[in-house]
C-alpha positions in Angstrom: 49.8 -14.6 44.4 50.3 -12.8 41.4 53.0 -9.8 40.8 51.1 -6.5 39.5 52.7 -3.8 37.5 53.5 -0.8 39.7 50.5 1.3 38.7 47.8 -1.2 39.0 49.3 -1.4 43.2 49.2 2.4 43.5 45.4 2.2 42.0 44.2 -0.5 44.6 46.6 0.0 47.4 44.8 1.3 50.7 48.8 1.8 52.0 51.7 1.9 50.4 55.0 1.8 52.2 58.7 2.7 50.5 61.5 0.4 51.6 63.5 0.9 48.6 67.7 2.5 48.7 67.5 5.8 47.1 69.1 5.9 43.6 68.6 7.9 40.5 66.1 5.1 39.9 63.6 5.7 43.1 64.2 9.5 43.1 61.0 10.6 43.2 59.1 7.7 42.9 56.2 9.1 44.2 55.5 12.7 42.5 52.4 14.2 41.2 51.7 11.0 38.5 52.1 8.0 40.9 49.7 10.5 43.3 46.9 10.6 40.9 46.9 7.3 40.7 46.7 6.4 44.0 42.9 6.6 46.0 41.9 9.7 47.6 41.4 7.5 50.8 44.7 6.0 50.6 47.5 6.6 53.0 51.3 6.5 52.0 54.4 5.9 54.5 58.0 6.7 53.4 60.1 5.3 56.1 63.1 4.9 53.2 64.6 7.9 51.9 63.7 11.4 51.6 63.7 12.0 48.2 62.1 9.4 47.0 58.9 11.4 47.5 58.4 14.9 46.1 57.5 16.4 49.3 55.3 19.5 47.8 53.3 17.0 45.4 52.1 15.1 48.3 51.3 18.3 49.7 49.2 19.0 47.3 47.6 15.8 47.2 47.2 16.4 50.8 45.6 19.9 50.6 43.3 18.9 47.4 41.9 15.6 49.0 43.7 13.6 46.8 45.4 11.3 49.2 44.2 10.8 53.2 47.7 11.0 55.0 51.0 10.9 55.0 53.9 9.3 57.2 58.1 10.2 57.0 60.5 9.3 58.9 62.5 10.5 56.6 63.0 13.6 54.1 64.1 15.4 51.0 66.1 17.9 53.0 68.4 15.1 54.5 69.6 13.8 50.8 72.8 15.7 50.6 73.8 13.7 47.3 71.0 15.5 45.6 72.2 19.3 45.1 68.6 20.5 44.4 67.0 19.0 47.6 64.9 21.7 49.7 66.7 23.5 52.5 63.7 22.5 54.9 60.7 20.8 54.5 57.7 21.5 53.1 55.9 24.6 54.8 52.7 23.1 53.2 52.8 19.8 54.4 53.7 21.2 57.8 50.6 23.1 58.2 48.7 19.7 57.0 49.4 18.4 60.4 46.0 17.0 60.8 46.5 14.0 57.7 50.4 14.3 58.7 53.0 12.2 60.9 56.6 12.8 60.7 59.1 11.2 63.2 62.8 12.5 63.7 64.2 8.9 62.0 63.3 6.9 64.8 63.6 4.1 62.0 66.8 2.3 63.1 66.5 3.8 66.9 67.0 0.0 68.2 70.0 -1.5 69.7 70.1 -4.3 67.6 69.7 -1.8 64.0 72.6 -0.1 65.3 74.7 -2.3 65.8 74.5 -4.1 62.3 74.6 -0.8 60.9 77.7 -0.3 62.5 79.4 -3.6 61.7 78.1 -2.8 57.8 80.4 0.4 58.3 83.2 -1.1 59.7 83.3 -4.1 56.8 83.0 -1.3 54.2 85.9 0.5 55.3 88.2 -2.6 55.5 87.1 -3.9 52.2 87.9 -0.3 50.9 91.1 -0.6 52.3 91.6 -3.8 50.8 91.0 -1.9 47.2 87.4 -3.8 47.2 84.0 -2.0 46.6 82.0 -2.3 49.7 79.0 -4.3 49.6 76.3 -2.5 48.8 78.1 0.9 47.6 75.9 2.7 45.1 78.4 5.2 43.4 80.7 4.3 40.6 83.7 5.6 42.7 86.5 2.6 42.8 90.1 2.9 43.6 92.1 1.1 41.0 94.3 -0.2 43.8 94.2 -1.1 47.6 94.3 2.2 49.8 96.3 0.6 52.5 99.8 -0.5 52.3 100.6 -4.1 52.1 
């Protein structure tokens, strides 16, 4: 198997799913450019994060025949570290209900999900209040000592 630049997979890709952490990296990672790219019979998922999709580009896409469908679980609205993020989502994509599925994050609605998710949030606080960075922080924010007495 060979690796292919990130274009060349949006050009021959009949799907393409995000699983990627939102950063300033993957914020909209998918706008109008990687949309042109992509085959106007080509269907893309973002079960991921929000805003790592420009809702009203795919919209477009959607409403020009540029792209067959669309899947979220997930959306721009929800991204509260991003101050510009819509208020709701797009009214466009909305009416586009016919190339559209959205689902109310039913991503990590399993038992087992939740529960690692919840021992991941119980870890990071104790290794914050160790004065540690918890695994898998993506800010810069780091107390220069431990939080907790000792």
């Amino acid at each position: 198997m060979t690796a292919l630049p990130r274009d060349e997979v949006l050009k021959r890709s009949d799907f393409v799913c995000l699983a990627s952490p939102l950063t300033e990296q993957t914020f909209h990672q998918i706008s109008r450019r990687e949309l042109s790219l992509m085959k106007p019979t080509a269907y893309l998922v973002n079960p991921s994060r929000g805003s790592e999709v420009d809702e009203q580009a795919v919209a477009e896409a959607l409403a020009s025949g540029r792209l067959a469908g669309y899947a979220a679980d997930v959306y721009e609205m929800e991204d509260l570290r991003f101050p510009q993020r819509p208020a709701y989502i797009d009214q466009d994509l909305i009416r586009l209900s016919d190339r559209t599925i959205f689902t109310p994050h039913l991503g990590t609605a399993i038992p087992e999900v939740r529960r690692e998710i919840m021992k991941t949030q119980a870890l990071n606080v104790l290794q914050a209040l160790r004065g540690e960075k918890p695994a898998g922080a993506i800010n810069r924010v780091h107390p220069p000592r431990p939080l907790a007495a000792e």
